[in-house]
N, C-alpha and C positions, 0 to 999 in steps of 0.2 A: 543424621541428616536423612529425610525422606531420597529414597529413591525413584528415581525420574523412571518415565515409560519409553517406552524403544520410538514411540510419537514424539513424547519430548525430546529425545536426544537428537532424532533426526531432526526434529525442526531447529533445534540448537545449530546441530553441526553445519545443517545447509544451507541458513540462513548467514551464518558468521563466512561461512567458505564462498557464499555466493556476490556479499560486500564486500568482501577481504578480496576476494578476484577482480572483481571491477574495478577495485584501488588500485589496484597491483596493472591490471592491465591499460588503466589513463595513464600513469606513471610511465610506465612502459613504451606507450605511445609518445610519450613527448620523448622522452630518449630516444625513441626511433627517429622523431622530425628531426631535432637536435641533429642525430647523426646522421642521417640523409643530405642536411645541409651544411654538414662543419666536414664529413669523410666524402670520397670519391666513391662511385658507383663500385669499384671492387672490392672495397673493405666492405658494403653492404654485404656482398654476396659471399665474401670469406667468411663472415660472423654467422652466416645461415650455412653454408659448406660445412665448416667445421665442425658447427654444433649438430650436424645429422651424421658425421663422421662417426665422431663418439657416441651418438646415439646408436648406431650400429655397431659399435665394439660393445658397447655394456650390456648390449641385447637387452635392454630396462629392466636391470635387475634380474638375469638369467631368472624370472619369475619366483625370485627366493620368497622376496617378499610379500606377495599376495597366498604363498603355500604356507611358511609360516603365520601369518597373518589366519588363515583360514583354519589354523592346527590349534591357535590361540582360544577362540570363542568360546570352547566344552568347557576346558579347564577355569576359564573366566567364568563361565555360567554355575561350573562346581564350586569354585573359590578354592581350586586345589593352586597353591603359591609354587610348590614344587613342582609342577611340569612345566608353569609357567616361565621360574628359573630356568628348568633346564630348557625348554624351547628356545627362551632368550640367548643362552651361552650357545647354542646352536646355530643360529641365527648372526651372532656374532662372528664367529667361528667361518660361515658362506659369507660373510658379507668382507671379510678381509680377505677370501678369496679371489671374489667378485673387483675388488679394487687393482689385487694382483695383477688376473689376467687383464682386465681394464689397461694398464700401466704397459705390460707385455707387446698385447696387438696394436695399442696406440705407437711402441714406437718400430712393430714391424710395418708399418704402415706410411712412414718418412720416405721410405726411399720411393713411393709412388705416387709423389704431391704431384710432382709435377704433370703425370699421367692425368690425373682427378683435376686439375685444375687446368682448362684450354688455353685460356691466355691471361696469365695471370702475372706474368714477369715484371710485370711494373710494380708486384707491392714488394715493399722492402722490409725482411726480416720477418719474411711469410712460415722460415721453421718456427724459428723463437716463438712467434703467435703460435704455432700451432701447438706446441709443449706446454703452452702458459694454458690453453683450451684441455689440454690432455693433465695435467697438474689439478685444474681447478673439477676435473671427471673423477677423477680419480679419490679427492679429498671429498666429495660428494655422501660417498659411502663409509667415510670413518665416522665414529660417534653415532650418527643419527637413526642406527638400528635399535635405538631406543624408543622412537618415537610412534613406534608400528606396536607396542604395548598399550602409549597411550591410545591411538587410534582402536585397538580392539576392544578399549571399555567405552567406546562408544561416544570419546571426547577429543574427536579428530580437530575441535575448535581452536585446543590449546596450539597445538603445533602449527594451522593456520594461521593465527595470531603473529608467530613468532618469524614465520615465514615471509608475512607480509612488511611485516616491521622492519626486517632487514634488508626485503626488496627494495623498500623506501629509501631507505638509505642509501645503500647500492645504487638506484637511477639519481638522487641526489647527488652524490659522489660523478655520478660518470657525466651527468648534466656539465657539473661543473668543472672536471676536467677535460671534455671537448671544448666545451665556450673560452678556455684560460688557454690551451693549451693546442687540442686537437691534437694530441698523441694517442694515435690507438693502443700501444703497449701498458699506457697506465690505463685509460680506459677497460684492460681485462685483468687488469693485476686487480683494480677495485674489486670486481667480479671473484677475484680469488679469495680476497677478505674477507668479505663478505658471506660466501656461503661457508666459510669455515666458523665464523663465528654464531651464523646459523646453527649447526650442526653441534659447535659445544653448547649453546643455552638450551637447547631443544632437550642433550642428552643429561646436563643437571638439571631441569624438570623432571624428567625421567627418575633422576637418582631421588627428588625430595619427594615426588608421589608415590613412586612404590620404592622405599629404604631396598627390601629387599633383594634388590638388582645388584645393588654391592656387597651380598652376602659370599665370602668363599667357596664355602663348602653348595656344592649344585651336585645334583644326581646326576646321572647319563643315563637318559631317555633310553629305555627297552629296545633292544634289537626291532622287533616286528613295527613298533610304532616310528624307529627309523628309516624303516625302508618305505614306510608308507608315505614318508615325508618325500624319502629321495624319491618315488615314484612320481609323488604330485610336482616335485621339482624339475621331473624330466619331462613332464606333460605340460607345467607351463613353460621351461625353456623353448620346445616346440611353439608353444603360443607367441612369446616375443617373437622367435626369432623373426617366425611370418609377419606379426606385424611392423616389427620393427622395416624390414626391406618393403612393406607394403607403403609404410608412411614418411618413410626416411630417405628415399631411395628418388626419389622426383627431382632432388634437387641436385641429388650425381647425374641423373640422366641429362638433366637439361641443363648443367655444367659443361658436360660432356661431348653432346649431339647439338645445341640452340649455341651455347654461348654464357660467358657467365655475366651478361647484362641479363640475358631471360631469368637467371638466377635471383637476381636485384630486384626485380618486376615481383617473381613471384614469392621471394619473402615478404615484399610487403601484405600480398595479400594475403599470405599464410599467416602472419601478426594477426591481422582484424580477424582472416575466419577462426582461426585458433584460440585466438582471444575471446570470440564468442562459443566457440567449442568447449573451453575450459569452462567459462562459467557455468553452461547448463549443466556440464558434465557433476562441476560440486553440487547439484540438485542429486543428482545418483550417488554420487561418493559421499555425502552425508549420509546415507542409510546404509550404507555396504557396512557396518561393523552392526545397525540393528538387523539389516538381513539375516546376517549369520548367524545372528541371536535366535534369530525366528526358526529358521530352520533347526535350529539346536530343541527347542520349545515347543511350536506347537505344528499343525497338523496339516498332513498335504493339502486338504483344502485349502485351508486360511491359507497358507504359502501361494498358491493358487491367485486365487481373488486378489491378496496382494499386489501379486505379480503383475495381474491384468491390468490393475488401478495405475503403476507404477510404469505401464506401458503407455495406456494410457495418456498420461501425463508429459512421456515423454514426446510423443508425434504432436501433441497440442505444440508444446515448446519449440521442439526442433523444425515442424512445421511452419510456425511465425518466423521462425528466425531466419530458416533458406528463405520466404518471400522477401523478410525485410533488408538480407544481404545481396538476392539480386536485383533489388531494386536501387541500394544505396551504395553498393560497395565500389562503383566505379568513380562516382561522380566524387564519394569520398576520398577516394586515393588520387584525383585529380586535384583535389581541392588541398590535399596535405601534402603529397609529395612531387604534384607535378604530374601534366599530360605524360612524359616519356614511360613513365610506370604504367600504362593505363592497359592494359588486357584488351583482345579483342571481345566483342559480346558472349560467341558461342565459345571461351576459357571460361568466359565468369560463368556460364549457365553449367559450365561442367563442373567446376569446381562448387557449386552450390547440391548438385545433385549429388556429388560425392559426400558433402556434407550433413544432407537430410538420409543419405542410406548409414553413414556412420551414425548419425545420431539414433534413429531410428532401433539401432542392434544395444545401446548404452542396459536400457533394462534388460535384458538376453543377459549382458556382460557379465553385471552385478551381483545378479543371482547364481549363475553361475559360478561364478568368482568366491562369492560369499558362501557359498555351500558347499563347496568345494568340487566341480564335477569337470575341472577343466580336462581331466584326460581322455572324458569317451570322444572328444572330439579333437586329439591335438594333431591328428596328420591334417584336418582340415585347412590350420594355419599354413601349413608345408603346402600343400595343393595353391593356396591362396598366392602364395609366395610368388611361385612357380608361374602361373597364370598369370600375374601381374606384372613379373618382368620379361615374360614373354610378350606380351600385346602391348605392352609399354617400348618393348625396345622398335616390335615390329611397324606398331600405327605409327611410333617418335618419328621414325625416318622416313613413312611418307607423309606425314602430317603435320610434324613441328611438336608444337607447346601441346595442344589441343590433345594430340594423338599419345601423349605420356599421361594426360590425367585421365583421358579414356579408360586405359589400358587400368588404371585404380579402380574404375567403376566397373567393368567388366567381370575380376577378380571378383571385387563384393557380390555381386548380382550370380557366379555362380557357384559360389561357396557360402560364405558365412551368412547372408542374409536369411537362406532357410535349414545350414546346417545348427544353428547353434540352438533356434528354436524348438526345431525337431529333437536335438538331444537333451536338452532340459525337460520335456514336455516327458519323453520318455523313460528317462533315470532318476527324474523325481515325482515331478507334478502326475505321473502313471493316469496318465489319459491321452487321448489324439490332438495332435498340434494343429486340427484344422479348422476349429475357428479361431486359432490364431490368425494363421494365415489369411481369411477372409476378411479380418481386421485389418489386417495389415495391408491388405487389395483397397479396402474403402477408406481406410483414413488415407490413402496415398492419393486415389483417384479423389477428394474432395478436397484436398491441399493444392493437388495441378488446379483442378478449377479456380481453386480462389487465387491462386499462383497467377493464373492468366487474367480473371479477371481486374487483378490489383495492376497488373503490368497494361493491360490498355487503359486505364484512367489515371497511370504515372505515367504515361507515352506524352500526356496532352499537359502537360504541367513542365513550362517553358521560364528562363530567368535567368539570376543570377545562382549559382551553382547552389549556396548556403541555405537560399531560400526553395531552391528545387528538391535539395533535402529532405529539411522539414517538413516540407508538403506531401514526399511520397512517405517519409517514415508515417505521418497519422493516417495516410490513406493504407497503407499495409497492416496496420496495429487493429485500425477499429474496422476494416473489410473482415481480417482473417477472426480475430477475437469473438466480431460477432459472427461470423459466418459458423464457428465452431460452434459457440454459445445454441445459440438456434438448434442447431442439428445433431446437436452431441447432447444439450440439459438430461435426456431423461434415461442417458446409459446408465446403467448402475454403476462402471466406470467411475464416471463423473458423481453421480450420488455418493459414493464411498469415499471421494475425497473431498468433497464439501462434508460430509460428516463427517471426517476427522480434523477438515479444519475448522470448521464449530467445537470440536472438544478442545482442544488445542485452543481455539479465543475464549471459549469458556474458561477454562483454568487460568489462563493469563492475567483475566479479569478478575478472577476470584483474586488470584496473588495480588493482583493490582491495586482492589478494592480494599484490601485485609491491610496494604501499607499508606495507602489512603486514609483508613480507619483510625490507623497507629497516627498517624501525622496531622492526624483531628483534633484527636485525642491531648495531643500535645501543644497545638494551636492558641494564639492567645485571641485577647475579644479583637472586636474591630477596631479602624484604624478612629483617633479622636473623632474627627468631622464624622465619619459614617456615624460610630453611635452617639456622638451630639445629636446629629439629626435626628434618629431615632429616638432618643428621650425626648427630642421637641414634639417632634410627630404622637407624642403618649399622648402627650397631655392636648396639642392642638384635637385630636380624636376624641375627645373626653375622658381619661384616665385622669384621676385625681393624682400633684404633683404631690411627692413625696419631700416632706419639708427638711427631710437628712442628707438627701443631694442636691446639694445645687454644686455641681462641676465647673469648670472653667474653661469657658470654649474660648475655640480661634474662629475668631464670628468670620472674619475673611475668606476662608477654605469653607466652612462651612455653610455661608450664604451661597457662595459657588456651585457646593455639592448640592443642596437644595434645591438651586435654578436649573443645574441640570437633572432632575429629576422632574423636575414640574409641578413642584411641592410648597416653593417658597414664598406663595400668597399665602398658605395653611399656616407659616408662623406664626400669621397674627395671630391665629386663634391661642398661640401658649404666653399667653400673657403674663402667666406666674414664672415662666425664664425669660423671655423676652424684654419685659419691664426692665430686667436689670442690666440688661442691654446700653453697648453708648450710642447715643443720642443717632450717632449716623447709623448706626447697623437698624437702630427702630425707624427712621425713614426712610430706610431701603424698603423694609418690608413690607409699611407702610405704604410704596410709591407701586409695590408689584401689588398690592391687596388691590387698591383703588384702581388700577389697568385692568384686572381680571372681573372686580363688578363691573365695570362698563364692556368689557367684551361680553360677560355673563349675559346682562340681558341686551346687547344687541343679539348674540344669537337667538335668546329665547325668542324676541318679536320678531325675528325674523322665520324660525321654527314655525311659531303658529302661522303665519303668514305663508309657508310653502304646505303645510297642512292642509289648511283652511280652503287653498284654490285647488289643491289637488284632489281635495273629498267635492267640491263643484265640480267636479269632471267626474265625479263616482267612483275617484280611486282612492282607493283606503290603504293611509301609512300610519307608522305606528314611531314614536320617537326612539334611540338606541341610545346609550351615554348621553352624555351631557348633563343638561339639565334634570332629565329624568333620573341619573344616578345620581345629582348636586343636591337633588332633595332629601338626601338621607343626610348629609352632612349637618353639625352645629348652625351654619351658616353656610346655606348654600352656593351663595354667591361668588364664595372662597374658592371653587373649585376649577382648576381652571382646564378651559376647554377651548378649542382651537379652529372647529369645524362641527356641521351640520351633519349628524347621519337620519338618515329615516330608510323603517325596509317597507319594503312592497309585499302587502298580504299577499299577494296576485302577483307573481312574478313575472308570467306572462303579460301584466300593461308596461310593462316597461319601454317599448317605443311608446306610447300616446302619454308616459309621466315626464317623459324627457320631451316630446313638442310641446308638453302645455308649457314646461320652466324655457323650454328655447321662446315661446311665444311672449313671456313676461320680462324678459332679456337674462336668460342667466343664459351662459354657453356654454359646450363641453370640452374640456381639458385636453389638448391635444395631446398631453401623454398620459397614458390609463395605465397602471401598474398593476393592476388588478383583475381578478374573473368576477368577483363578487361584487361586484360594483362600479355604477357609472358617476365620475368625479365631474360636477359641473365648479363655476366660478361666478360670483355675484362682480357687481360695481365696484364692491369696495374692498374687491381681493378674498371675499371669505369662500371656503371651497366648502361644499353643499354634495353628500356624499348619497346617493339613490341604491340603496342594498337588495339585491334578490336573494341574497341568503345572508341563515346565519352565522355562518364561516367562509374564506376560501375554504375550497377542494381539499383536503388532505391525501396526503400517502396512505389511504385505507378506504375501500372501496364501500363495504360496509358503515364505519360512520357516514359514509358520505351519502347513503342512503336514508341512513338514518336521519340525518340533516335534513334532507327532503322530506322526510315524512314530517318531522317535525314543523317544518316551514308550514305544509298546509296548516296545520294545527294552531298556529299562532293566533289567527281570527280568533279563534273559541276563545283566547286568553288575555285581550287587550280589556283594556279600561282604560276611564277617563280620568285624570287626576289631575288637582292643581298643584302646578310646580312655578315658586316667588311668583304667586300670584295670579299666572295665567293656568287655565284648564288645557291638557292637553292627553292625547291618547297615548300610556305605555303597557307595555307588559307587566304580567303579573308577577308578583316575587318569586316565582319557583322560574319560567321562562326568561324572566329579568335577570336573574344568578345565573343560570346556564349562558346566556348570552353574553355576560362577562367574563365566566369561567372560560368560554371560545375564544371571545376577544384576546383573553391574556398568555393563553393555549399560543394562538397562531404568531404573536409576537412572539412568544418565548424560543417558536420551531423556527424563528426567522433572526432577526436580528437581536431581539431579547426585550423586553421592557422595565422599565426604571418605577419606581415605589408608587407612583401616584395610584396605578391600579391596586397595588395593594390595600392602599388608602380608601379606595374603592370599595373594596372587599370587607374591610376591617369596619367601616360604619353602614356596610349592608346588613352582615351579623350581628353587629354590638345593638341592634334595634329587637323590638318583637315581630315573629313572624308567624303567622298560623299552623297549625300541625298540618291540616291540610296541603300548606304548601312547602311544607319540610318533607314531605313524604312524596311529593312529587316531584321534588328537586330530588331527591334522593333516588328517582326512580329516572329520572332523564340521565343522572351522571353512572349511575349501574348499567342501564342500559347500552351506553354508548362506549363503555371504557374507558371513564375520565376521572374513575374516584378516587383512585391514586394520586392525580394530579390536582385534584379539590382540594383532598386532605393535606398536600403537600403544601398548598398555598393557605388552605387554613390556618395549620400548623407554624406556620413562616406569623405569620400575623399574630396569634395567641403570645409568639416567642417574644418578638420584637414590634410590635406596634401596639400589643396593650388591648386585643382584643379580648376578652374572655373567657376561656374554658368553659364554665360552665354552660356559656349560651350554645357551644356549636359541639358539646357531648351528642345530643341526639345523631350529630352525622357518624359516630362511629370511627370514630378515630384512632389509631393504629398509637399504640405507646410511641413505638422507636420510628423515627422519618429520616428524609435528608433536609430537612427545612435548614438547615447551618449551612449545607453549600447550597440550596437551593438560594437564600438572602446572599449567599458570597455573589450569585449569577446577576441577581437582581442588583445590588449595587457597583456592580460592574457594569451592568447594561447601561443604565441611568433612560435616558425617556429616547422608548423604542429603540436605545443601539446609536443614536445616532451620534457618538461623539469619537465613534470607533471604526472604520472603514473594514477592516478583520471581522467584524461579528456581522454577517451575512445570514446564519442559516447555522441551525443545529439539526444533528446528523438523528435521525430517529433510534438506531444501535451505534456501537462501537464498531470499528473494523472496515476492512473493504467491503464487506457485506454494506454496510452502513453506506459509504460512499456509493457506491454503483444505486442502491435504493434510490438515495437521495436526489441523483445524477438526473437516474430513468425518471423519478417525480419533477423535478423542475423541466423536462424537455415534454412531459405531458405537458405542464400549465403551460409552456411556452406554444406549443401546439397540438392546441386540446383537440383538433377533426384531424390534422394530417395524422395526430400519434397514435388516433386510433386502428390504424393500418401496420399492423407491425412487420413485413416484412419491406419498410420503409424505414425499421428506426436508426439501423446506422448512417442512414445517412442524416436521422434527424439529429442523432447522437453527437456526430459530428459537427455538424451545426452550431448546438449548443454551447461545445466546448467552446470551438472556437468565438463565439457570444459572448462565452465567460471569460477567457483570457485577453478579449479586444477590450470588454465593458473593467476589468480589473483594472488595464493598464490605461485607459482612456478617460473613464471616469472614476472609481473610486481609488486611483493610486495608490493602489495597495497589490500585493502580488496573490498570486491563487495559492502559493503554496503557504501564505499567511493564513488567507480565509479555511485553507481544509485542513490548517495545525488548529485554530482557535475551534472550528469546529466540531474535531475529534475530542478537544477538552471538553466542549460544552457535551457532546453526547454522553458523559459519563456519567451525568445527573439521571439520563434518559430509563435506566436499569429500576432507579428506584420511583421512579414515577409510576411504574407498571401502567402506560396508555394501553389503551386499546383494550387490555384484558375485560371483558366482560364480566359482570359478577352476577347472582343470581338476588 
């Protein structure tokens, strides 16, 4: 099996840890409503009491596990199994320790509940719960010191997996036994189940990935490299412990000093910030096993620049999320558990600032952690400790609530925010931590900005609570996102990690493509009706019928298929399969042929007729489709067409070409869906389309130039020709191809188009055409970066419609194409998309790259002079979306998250089309 890159792994790890958290934390959340409304306010605050009890007795792992953890990486990077053994027997060996004393101080601890708890004598069998909280701590740490092996090969995902699975379970379980029952004692007995049975499938993973673990015979690790272990064990005991009393310890105080209703209050907001703390934190904890690698591997630099990337990354993060927690977290905890929970303002703004300075240290942590350097800095955590329950005990008691999460922020603000950077910077990275620090001054001071500016324009957004929500979470998402976007694109920072997440979508594709290939490969033809049609279409195009097939169609599906392509007048031309046709299915076709000549030429008299007045006025059109391309057809008249296009040589008369057609009574179309064109409507319902170009706009600034130049140039190239009959001006066959080629371009970037164009296509080639205008078709689709998308469509047609080879060798045609899903696209679309509310728009790449492209291009067409102002576009951005999700759910009833899945599918053709590429 190839081996994955420390890129791959992390984006494995944090990607699966970052889903798997949000699972785990909506889950969580409904257990909390649940029991908010099935328990009394004191079971709330004994389930949050408790669990910060024994979080301060286990001190998290007297830091066993992040030292062996960090002892692990060498020997995994040597592939030596034997230190690996023995670390692990090691590791076991503190971790039954660790359960011990756990067990020990949990029950020297009994005789001062009542102390810890102010008024808590109303709940009953408050030891018992506490023993079952102190049992289910304790079983925490048997078995699952296995699972800190898995984690150092860099596949922290498995043990996520298995984690979340049982939480599932677990809030299922306890769901259901509060709603039946409303016993809290079974409600933690489940909790006890539970992580036990966690902790054994975790450790037989363990046993079937590496056998070895059950092996007897283990060495015993060297003297010197034991003490170095015990040293880093004593340095991170120091680290918990401080954290531990730093982050555990709010909820003794304001037990203690508030009440244990403030206790009630402030679990719940520790849930939500926590639960968003957690998730961004698995953004870091998925690389903390490549960290280690790296530092094991390559070179202070690179360690470096990583590091910065990775810092980075996190103030973007932790930045969005304090604006979007103090914007929403009260109205949310109003809305889920009720006003009485609800914080005063200046708790939330503390509690939020405590959260962006804890976020803010996450990369400091990691590296540290992963490198292993927690000792030059462990009295720091002691100092931390110290200062946090001093100004917490002091501010608590003239201040309240407010005055104990102070006393949190204080601590961080004089210790760990600049001690931990200064010692990384120092004992590995061996250079000066001061543009750290100055980073770390500007991305904070450019977060308050957008901080304050997102909070006065959610000030003015007034309602009902659900919808007040809503409104401020997109005003926080797309204020701060772009505000960063803007002012952050050209740090190298930011460049370094959009290059590695292009390599990262690059290889994804590649895999993606390679099982795509395989599942081509293995693919049968198409469905009857699809290639019915297509054998009808050979022969209606002129391919002589092959008198060894004649097949057995379902003329019913098939006539269907036909009609929604806009193909089904073209049957009559296959009179050698049709003939043998029953008598209804040959007057169907019959009844569509005979509608389409009579549409045929009322458009054509009508064409000359908007022609003819408009060159009276000295304005020169020139015809586009229709007729003009019906003439290439066996029988032109077949072809069926719907509407009037004519472009304007002179784009600039376009006000004096629209009063002359308003002077002769045609009107203008009260809704214009378009840039490139003004849609009038005749008497008798036909729409008469006036073009100044020969495409919409595309996402490319350069074609679009290109476009322009080309437009003037089109005069040189018109002629007069008669089409059934009448004379009328079109373009010449090299400008005439191009202008279809666009045509089927901008359908396909949009909602997609159905065969008729191909049909188009197929008797545009299947004729003779001079070298001269082969060479210059050939020279407008090189120049523009379309020959990918020619040949693509060529290709499609030679395969299944019976065009030629030989006639369209001259364009240079690539052996190997996507033309098989390209025709999968095409008969899926059927005529223009429109049978499909989901096909909207195909995405120019794959990925969020793709999306946000796509986004920023439709809010230019949408507002083509305001979007040229861009530091206007969030809020044009904003607009947009909201356009797209009202016009989703208003008119095409369909959901956005339909149109951006079909989208992403259609982008995938987009790879092998290679647009844009310019060729020489």
């Amino acid at each position: 099996m190839t081996k994955k890159s420390r890129t791959e792994y992390s984006a494995r790890n944090t990607t699966v840890a970052i889903v798997a958290r949000i699972i785990a934390i909506l889950a969580g959340f409904l257990t909390r409503v649940v029991f908010t409304h099935t328990l009394s306010e004191s079971y709330v605050g004994i389930n949050g009491l408790f669990t910060d009890i024994l979080n301060i007795l286990s001190l998290s792992e007297l830091g066993v596990g992040t030292a062996i953890t960090c002892a692990l990486y060498r020997p995994i990077a040597e592939e030596d199994l034997e230190r690996q053994k023995s670390l692990m027997r090691m590791y076991r060996t503190f971790y039954r320790v660790v359960a011990a004393i756990v067990l020990v101080c949990g029950l020297m601890v009994l005789p001062f509940l009542d102390v810890l708890i102010k008024d808590g004598a109303g709940i009953e069998h408050i030891t018992f719960i506490y023993l079952m909280y102190l049992l289910n701590s304790v079983l925490s740490y048997l078995l699952v010191y296995k699972k800190t092996l898995i984690d150092a090969h860099q596949q922290s995902y498995i043990g996520v997996l298995y984690q979340t699975g049982f939480l599932l379970l677990q809030n299922a379980l306890q769901i259901a036994a509060l709603l039946l029952t409303g016993n809290f004692i079974l409600f933690v007995s489940i909790l006890i189940l539970c992580t036990l049975g966690n902790n054994f499938c975790i450790s037989r993973k363990a046993d079937k990935m590496y056998p070895y673990l059950r092996q007897k015979s283990v060495q015993r690790l060297p003297r010197q490299e034991r003490k170095g272990i015990y040293r880093d064990v004593r340095a991170m005991l120091m680290h918990k412990v401080g954290n531990v009393i730093v982050n555990n310890t709010d909820n003794l105080l304001l037990s203690s000093m508030v009440g244990i209703a403030s206790v009630s209050c402030y679990s719940n907001y520790y849930l939500i910030i926590g639960s968003v703390r957690q998730v961004l934190n698995q953004m870091f904890q998925g690389i903390t096993a490549s960290v280690g690698n790296l530092g094991v591997e390559e070179s202070t630099d690179r360690v470096r620049r990583i590091f910065e990337a990775a810092f980075f990354a996190g103030q973007w993060v932790f930045g969005l999320a304090a604006v979007c927690l103090y914007e929403l977290i009260d109205p949310f905890v109003a809305l889920s558990f009720g006003e009485q929970y609800v914080f005063p303002r200046e708790v939330t703004l503390i509690l939020c600032l405590n959260f962006y300075l804890t976020g803010m240290r996450q990369a400091c942590l990691v590296f540290r952690d992963s490198i292993g350097l927690f000792r030059y800095d462990r009295y720091k955590s002691l100092a931390e400790a110290a200062i946090n329950l001093a100004a917490s005990v002091i501010l608590g008691r003239s201040m309240g609530t407010a005055g104990i999460f102070i006393g949190t922020m204080i601590s961080t603000v004089t210790t760990s925010l600049w001690v931990e950077p200064y010692m990384l910077y120092k004992h590995h990275l061996k250079t000066s931590a001061k543009p750290y620090f100055l980073r770390y001054g500007l991305y904070s001071a450019v977060t308050l900005v957008l901080g304050a500016a997102a909070d006065s324009l959610c000030g003015q957004i007034t309602g009902p609570l659900s919808m007040v929500l809503v409104c401020r979470l997109l005003i926080c998402v797309f204020l701060v996102n772009s505000g960063y976007l803007i002012l952050y694109c050209r740090r190298p920072e930011f460049k370094l990690l959009v290059r590695k997440g292009r390599m990262l979508a690059g290889r994804w594709r590649q895999k993606r493509r390679a099982s795509q290939e395989d599942a081509l490969a293995q693919k049968k033809d198409f469905g009857p009706q699809e290639a019915g049609l297509l054998n009808l279409l050979k022969e209606a195009l002129g391919e002589e019928e092959s008198a060894d097939e004649r097949p057995e169609y379902q003329w019913s599906s098939l006539l269907q298929t036909a009609r929604l392509h806009g193909v089904l007048p073209l049957l009559f031309l296959a009179k050698g399969q049709t003939g043998q046709a029953p008598e209804a299915v040959r007057e169907e076709i019959l009844e569509a042929a005979r509608k389409t000549v009579m549409q045929s030429y009322r458009l054509l008299f009508l064409s000359k007729y908007l022609i003819g007045t408009l060159e009276k006025e000295g304005i020169r059109t020139v015809l586009l489709k229709g007729a003009a391309t019906a003439s290439f057809y066996p029988e032109p008249e077949l072809r069926k067409s719907g509407d009037v296009d004519l472009l304007l040589l002179c784009p600039n008369e376009l006000a004096r070409a629209c009063a002359v057609l308003k002077k002769k009574g045609f009107w203008v179309k009260e809704k214009q869906t378009a840039l490139h064109h003004v849609v009038f409507s005749s008497k008798e319902g036909i729409e008469i389309e006036l073009h100044t170009m020969l495409a919409e706009p595309f996402d490319h600034e350069r074609i679009n130039r290109y476009l322009e130049e080309k437009l003037r140039e089109c005069g040189e190239h018109v002629y007069r020709k008669e089409l059934m009959g009448v004379e009328l001006p079109v373009l010449e066959d090299a400008f005439h191809a191009y202008e279809l080629l666009l045509h089927m371009l901008q359908h396909f970037l949009r909602a997609g188009f159905g065969l008729k164009l191909l049909c188009d296509w197929t008797v545009f080639w299947g004729r003779c055409v001079s070298q001269t205008q082969k060479e210059q078709y050939l020279c407008l689709v090189k120049e523009s970066g379309l020959k990918g998308f020619s040949d693509t469509v060529t290709l499609a047609c030679c395969a299944y419609l019976g065009l030629a080879r030989e006639r369209v060798e001259w364009m240079g045609l690539p052996k190997e194409s996507c033309e098989r899903e390209f025709m999968e696209e095409i008969l899926e679309a059927e005529e223009f998309g429109k049978s499909a509310a989901d096909r909207m728009v195909a995405l120019r790449e794959a990925g969020l790259r793709g999306f946000a492209r796509e986004f920023h291009h439709q809010m230019r067409l949408n507002f083509p002079r305001a979007g040229s102002v861009f530091f206007i576009w969030p809020a044009l951005w904003t607009v947009t979306l909201a356009r797209f999700l009202l016009n989703n759910r208003r008119i095409r009833r369909v959901s956005g998250w339909s149109i951006l899945k079909k989208a992403r599918q259609r982008s995938r053709l987009m790879a092998g089309l290679k647009l844009w590429k310019k060729e020489k």
